[in-house]
N, C-alpha and C positions, 0 to 999 in steps of 0.2 A: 323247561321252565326258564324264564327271563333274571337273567342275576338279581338276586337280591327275593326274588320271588317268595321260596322255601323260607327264607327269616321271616317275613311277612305273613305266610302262613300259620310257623310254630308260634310266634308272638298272640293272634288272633287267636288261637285256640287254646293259649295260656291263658285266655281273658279268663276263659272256665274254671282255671281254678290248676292247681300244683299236679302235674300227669309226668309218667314214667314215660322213655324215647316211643317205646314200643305203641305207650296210649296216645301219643300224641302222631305218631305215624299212620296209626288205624284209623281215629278220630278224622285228619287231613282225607285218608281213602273214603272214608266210609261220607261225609258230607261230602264229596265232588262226584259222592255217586261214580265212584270206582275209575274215571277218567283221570283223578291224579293219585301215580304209587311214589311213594316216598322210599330210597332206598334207605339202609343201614349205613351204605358207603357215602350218602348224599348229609344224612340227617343227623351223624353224631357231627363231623365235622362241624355244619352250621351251629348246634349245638354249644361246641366250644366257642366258634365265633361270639356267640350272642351273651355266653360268659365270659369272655373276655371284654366286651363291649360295657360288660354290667348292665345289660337289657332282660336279664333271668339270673335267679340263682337257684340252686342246688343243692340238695341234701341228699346222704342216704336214708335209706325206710326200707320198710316190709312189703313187700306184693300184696294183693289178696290170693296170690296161692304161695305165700310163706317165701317169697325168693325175696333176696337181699336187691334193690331195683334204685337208680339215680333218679329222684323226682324234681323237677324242673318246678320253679315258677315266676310268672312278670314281674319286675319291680316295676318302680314308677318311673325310673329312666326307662323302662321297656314299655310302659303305656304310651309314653311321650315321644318316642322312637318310632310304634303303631302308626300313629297320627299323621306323621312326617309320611312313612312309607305308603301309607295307604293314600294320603295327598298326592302323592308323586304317582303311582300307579294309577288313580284314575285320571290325572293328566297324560299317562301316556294312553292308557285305552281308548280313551278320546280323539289322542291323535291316529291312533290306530283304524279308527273308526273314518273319521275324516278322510283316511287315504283308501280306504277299503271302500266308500260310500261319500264321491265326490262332487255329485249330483244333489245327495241328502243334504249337505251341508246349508 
């Protein structure tokens, strides 16, 4: 993935609502239709980033199978943070595109 990518992901998928690493790692595989896996080694790190940034916060809670689980969710610096990231990515896709398909243009 392109730096910065994976926050732009987790943020997106906080839109949903407060999810544990694990729900939020599945949630990324399962809607790219299996073409993107999110590691453990890739996803707590960013995680902390995005807590330190104050773009999510955190609380402990309960699973639904009873395990003690850190659940995540967007603040509104992290809505407003969305916005920005998802501006700047489709400015680069575009230019992506442009050099992929230079005839299209």
């Amino acid at each position: 993935m392109l730096p910065g990518t994976l926050e732009m992901l987790i943020l997106q998928t906080l839109r949903r609502g407060a999810l544990h690493g694990y729900a939020i790692a599945r949630y990324i595989q399962q809607t790219a239709g299996e073409v993107l896996q999110v590691e453990e080694g890739s996803l707590y790190p960013a995680l902390q980033r995005l807590l330190r940034e104050e773009w999510v916060a955190a609380e402990w809670g309960m699973s639904a199978t009873n395990r003690r689980v850190r659940t995540y969710k967007l603040t509104a610096n992290g809505r407003k943070q969305l916005v920005r990231e998802v501006s700047g990515f489709e400015r680069l896709l575009q230019g992506i595109s442009r050099v992929m398909r230079p005839d299209e243009s």
